[in-house]
GUMI-492849 format. One line per field, with one value per residue (C-alpha): residue number from 1; residue in one letter; x, z, y negated. Coordinates in Angstrom, 2 decimals, padded with zeros to 5 digits. Layout:
BEGIN
n <- c(NUM/...)
res <- c(A/...)
c1 <- c(X/...)
c3 <- c(Z/...)
c2 <- c(Y/...)
//
This chain:
BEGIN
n <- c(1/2/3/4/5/6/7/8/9/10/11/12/13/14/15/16/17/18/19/20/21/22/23/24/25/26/27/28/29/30/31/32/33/34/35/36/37/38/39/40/41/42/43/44/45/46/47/48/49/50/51/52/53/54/55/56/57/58/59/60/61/62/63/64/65/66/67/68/69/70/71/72/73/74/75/76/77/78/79/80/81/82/83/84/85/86/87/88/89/90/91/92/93/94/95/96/97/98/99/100/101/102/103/104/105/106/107/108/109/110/111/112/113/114/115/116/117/118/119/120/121/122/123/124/125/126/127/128/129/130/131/132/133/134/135/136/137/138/139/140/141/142/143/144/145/146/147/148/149/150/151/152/153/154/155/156/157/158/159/160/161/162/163/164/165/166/167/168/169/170/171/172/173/174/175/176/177/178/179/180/181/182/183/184/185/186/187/188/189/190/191/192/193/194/195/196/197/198/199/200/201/202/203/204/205/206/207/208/209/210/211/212/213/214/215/216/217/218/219/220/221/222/223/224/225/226/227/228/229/230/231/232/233/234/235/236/237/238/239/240/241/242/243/244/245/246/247/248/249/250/251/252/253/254/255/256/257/258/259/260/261/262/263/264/265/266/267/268/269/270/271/272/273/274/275/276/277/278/279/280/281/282/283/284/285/286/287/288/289/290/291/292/293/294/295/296/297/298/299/300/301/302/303/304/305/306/307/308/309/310/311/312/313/314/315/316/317/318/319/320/321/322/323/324/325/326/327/328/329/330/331/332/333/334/335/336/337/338)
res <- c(X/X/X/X/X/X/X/X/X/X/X/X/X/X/X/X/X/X/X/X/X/X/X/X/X/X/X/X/X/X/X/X/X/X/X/X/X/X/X/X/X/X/X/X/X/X/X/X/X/X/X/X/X/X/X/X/X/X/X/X/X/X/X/X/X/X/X/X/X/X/X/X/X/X/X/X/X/X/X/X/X/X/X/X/X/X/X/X/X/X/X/X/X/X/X/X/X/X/X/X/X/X/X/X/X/X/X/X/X/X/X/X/X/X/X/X/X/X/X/X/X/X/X/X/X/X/X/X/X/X/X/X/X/X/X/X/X/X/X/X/X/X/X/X/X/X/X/X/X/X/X/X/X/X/X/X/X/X/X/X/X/X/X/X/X/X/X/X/X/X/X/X/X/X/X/X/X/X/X/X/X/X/X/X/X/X/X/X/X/X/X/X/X/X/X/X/X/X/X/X/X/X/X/X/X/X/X/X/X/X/X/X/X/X/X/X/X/X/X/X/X/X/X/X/X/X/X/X/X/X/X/X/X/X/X/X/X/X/X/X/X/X/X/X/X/X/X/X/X/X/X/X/X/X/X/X/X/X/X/X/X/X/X/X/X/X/X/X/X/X/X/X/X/X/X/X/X/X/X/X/X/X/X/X/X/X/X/X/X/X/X/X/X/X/X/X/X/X/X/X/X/X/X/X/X/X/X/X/X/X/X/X/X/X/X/X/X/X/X/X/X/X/X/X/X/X/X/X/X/X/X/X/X/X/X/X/X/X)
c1 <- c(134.20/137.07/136.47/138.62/137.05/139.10/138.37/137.95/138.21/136.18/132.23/130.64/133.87/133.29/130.32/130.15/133.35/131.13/128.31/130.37/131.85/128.56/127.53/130.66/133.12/136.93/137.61/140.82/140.02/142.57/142.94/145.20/144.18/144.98/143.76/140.80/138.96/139.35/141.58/140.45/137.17/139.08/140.91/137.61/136.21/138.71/138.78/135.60/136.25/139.70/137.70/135.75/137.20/137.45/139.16/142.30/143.61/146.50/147.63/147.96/147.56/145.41/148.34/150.66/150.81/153.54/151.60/148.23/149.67/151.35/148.04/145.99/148.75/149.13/145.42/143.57/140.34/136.92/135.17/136.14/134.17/135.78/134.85/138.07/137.99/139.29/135.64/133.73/132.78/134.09/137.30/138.14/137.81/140.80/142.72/142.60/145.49/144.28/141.38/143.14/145.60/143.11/139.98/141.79/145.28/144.10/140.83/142.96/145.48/142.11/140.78/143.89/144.87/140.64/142.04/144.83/143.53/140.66/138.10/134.52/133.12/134.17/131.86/132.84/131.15/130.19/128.09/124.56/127.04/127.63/123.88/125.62/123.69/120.69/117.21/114.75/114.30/113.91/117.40/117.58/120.71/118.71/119.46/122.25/125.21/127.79/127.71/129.23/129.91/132.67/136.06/134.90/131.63/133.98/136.62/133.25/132.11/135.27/135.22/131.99/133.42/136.65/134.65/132.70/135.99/137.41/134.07/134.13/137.91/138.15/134.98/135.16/131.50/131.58/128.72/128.69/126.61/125.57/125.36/122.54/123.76/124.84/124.09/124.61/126.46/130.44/129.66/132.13/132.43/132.52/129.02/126.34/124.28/127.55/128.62/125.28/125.13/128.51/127.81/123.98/125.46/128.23/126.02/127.46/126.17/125.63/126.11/122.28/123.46/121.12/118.86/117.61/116.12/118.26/116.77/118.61/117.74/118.99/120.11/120.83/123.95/122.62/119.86/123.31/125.32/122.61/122.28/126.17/126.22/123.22/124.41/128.37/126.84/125.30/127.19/126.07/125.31/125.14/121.97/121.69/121.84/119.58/120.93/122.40/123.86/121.46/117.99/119.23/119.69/122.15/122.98/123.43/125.37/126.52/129.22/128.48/128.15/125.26/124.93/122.83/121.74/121.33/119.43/116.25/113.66/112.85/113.93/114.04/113.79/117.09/114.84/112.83/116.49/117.29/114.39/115.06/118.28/117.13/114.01/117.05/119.01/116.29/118.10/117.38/120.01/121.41/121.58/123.35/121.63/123.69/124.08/124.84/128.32/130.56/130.03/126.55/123.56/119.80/118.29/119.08/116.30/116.98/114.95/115.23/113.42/115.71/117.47/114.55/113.82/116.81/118.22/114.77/115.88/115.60/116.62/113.61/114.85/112.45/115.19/113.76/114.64/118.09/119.13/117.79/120.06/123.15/122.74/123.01/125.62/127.13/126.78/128.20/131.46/132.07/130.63/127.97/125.26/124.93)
c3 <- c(072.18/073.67/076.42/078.44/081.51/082.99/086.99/087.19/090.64/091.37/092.54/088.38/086.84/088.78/087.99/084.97/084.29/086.29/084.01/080.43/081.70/082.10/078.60/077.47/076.22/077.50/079.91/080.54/083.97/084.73/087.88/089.85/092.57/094.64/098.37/097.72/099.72/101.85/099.31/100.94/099.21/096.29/096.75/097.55/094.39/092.55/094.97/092.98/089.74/089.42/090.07/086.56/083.36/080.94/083.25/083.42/085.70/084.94/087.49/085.65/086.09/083.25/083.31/082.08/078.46/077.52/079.67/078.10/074.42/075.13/076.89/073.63/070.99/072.61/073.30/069.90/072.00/070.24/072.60/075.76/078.53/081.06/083.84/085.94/087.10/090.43/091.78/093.86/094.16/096.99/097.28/093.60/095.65/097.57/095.18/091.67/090.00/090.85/088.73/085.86/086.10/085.58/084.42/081.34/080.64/081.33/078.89/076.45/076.41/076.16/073.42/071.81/072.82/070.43/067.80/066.84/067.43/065.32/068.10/067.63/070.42/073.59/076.56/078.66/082.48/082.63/085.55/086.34/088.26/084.70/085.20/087.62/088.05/085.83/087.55/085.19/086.37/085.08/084.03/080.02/077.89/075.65/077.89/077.66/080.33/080.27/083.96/086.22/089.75/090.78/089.08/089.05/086.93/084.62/083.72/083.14/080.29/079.20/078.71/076.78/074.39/073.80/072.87/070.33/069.03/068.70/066.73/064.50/063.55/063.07/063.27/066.73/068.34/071.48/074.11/077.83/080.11/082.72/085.64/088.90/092.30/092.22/095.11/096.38/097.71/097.53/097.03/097.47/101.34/100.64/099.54/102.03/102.24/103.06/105.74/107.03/107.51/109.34/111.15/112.22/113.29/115.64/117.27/115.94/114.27/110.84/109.10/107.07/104.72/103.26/106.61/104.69/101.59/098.71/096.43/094.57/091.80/093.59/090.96/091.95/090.62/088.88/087.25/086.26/084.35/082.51/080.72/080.41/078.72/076.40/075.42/074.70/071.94/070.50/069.03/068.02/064.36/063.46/063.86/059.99/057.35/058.95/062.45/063.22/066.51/066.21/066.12/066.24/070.10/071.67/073.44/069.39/066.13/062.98/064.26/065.65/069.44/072.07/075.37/077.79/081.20/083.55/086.54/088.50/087.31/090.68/093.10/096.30/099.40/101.09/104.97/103.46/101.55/105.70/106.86/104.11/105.62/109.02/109.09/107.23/109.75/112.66/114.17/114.26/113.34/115.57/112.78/112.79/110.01/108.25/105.53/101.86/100.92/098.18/094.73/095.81/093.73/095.46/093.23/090.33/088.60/085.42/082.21/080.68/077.52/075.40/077.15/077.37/073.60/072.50/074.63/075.89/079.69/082.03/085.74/087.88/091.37/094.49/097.05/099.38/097.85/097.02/100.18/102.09/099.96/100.57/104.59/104.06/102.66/104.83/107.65/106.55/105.26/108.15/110.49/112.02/112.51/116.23)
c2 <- c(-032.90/-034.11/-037.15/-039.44/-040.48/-043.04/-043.67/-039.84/-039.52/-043.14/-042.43/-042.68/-041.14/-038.18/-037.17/-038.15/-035.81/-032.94/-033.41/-033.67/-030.05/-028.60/-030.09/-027.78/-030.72/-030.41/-033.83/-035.57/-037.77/-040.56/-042.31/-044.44/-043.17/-046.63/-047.45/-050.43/-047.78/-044.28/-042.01/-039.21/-039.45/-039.63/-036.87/-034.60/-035.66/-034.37/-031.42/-030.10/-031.44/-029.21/-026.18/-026.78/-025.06/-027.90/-030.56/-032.21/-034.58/-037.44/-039.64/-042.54/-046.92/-048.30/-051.35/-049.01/-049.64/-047.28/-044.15/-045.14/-045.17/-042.05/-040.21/-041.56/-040.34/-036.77/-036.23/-037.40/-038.10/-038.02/-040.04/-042.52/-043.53/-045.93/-046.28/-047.08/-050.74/-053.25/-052.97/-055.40/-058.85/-059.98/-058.84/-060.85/-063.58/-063.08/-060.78/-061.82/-060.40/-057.30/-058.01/-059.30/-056.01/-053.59/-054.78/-057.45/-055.90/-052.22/-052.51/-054.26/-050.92/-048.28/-050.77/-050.32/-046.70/-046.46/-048.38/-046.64/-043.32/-043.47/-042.92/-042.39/-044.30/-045.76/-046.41/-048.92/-050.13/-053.60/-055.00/-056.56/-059.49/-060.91/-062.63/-064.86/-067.78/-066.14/-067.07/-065.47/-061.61/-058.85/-059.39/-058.49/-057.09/-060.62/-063.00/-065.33/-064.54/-067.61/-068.36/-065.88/-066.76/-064.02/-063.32/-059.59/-060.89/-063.11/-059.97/-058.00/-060.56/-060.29/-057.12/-057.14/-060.46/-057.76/-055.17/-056.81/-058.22/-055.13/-053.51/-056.19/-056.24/-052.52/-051.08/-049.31/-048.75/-049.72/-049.69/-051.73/-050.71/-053.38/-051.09/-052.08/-050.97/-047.46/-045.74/-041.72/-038.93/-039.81/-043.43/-046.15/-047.37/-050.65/-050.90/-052.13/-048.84/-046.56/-049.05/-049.82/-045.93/-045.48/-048.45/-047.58/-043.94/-045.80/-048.12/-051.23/-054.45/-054.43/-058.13/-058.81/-061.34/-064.49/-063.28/-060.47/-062.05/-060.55/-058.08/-055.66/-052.85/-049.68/-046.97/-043.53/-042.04/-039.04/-041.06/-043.34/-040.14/-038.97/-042.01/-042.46/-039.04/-039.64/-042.43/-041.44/-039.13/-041.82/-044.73/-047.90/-048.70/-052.39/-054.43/-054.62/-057.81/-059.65/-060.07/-063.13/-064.69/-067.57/-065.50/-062.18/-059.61/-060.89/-057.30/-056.31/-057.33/-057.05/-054.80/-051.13/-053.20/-052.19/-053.72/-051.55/-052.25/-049.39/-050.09/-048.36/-051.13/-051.69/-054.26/-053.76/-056.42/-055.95/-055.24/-052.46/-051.26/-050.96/-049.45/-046.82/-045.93/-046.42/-043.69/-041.00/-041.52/-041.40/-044.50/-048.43/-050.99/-053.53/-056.64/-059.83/-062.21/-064.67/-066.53/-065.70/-064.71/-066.52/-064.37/-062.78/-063.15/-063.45/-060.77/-057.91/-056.53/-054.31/-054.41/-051.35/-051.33/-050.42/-048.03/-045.96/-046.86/-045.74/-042.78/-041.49/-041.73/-044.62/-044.44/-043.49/-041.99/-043.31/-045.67/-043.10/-039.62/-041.03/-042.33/-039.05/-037.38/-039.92/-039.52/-035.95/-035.78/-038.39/-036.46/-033.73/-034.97/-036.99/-034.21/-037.04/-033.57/-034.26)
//
């Protein structure tokens, strides 16, 4: 098959990209490529992905409609995954239109770019923040998500209300996938166990936030692309005549529309999450405790019933292995081996 991966050289677009090439499908990777974080990590990513047969690279913004319509119109996908988004849930705090750019203008030009190139399913990245204000855990795709407490969560549900337009309207199976804390090697630095590492190896203070009682479903990232490749070959059918919105799954519908999420199924206490890194790295943290942060949630915790019902696979990496295998590679890249 022939794939876009949109976000290419982001921490899930590339290797999911690696992993469709070794499947033996031909992958376009897009990716704007912008500075929210270190481009140079970027940039390596795609150092490794241009050495695969079967990849292509486009610089290209997901806001520009008249670039996406031509990329979709030249390249007669079969399948899209997208994965390129404005990431994180703080920073839409203070930067908002750069949320609305890319995750609402930019889905609505892919959704488009699927509509009128007759594509056989996109895959899309949602986010476990759409449970917002949720209290019941294990968070289920079943559960009712009308309360997000971020702008990132909010464009998120959007994204998952557009999709299920867009399957009903013309028929287009779409499938979000609620993603849980994706952690590994070439991660994103903004998230707490990169910069708890860097900042554990330098000797500074690392900032414990809600005095260490958060918990939060850790997911490592190859555990994440094997369930992003099962399930692009597998696209929704609708949930049949008797589904309705009243009684009926609420991650389903009439229309060939499948909310997954994709988590570990295991929540982890945010101390023992720093112990983890702590005994990889052989060094103790200096913390600062302090209160919760605007747009955080207490706890994620993934149900994963379905996921495992339907695609066979659920995430199952042990915190431990993963991160072991993060400060590795951490070390490494940034030459920390002393």
């Amino acid at each position: 098959m022939k794939i876009l991966v949109t976000g290419a050289a982001g921490f899930i677009g590339s290797f999911t990209s690696k992993q469709f090439i070794e499947q033996g499908h031909q992958v376009v990777g897009i990716d704007n490529l912008n500075d929210y974080y270190d481009v140079a990590l970027k940039h390596g990513r795609l150092e490794w992905l241009n050495e695969l047969d079967g990849f292509e690279f486009i610089k290209m913004d997901l806001a520009d409609r008249p670039a996406i319509e031509a990329l979709f119109a030249e390249q007669q996908f079969d399948r899209v995954v997208h994965l390129a988004a404005q990431a994180g849930v703080r920073y839409s705090i203070e930067n908002p239109h750069a949320y609305v750019d890319s995750n609402l203008i930019g889905f609505v030009n892919i959704l488009e770019g699927c509509r009128q190139n007759k594509v056989e399913h996109l895959v899309y990245a949602s986010s476990s923040s759409v449970y917002g204000l949720n209290s019941s855990i294990p968070y289920s795709t079943s559960d009712r998500v009308d309360h997000p407490i971020s702008l990132y969560a909010a464009t998120k549900k959007s994204n998952e209300l557009m999709a299920h337009t867009y399957s009903h309207l013309y028929g287009i199976p779409t499938t979000g996938l609620r993603f849980f804390t994706v952690y590994g090697p070439w991660g994103r630095p903004d998230m707490a166990y990169f910069s708890f590492t860097k900042k554990i190896l330098a000797g500074e203070t690392i900032d414990v936030y809600n005095h260490g009682k958060m918990q939060r479903d850790f997911t490592y990232i190859e555990d994440i692309v094997e369930d992003v490749t099962r399930i692009t070959q597998q696209a929704p059918q609708g949930a049949g005549a008797d589904w309705t919105p009243e009684t009926g799954d609420t991650s389903r519908s009439s229309a060939p529309y499948k909310i997954y999420n994709i988590g570990n199924h295991n929540t982890v206490q945010l101390g023992e999450f720093i112990e983890t890194i702590e005994d990889s790295l052989g060094k103790k943290a200096n913390k600062n405790y302090m209160g919760m942060q605007d747009g955080d949630v207490k706890a994620t915790y993934a149900n994963v019933d379905d996921l495992i019902e339907d695609v066979n696979f659920a995430p199952n990496t042990p915190l431990k292995d993963g991160i072991e295998k993060f400060a590795v590679w951490y070390r490494d890249f940034y030459n920390e081996n002393a």
